[in-house]
C-alpha positions as CSV (number, residue, x, y, z in Angstrom):
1,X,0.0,0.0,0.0
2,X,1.7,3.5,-0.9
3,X,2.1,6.3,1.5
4,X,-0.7,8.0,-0.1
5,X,-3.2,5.3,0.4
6,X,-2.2,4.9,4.1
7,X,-2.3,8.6,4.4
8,X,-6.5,8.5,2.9
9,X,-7.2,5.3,4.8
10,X,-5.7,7.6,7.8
11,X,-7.9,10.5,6.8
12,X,-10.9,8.9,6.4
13,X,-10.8,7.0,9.5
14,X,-10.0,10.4,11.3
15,X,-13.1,12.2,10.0
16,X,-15.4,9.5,10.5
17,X,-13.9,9.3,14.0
18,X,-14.9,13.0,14.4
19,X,-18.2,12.9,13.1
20,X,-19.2,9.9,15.9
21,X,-17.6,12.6,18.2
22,X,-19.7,15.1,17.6
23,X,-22.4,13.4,17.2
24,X,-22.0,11.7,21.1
25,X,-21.7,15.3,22.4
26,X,-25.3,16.8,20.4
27,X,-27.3,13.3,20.3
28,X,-27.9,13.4,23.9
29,X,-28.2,17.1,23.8
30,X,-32.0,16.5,21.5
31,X,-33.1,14.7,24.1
32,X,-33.0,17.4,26.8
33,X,-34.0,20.1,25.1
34,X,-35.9,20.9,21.5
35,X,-33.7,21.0,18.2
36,X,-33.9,24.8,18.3
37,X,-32.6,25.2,22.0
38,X,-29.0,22.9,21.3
39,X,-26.1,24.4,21.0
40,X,-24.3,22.5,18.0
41,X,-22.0,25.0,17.3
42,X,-19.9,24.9,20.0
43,X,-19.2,21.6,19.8
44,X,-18.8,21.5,15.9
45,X,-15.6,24.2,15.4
46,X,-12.8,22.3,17.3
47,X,-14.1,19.3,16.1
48,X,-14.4,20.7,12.7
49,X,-10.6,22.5,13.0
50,X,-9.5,19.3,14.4
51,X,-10.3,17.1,11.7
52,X,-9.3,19.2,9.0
53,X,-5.6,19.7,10.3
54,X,-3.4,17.2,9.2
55,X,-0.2,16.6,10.6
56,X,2.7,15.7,9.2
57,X,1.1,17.2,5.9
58,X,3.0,20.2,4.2
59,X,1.1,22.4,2.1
């Protein structure tokens, strides 16, 4: 398998990763309050920053 491959296997495990992370933290947030009331925000920028920065990566 080249680096490449390895590094969008990596990737994509990553972001999926994130996405069950986030969704953990809001999930349980619909069932204490309406849709309108959670705060999804908060939760999605560092997990949003933190998926999209990829170390070892040089632009």
């Amino acid at each position: 398998m080249s680096s490449e491959a390895k590094g969008a296997w990596a990737y994509l495990l990553s972001s999926a990763a994130a996405y069950i992370v986030y969704l953990a933290i809001v999930v349980p947030r619909l069932f204490r309050a309406p849709a309108a009331h959670v705060s999804y925000i908060a939760p999605l920028v560092p997990i949003a920053v933190a998926s999209a920065v990829r170390p070892g990566v040089s632009a």
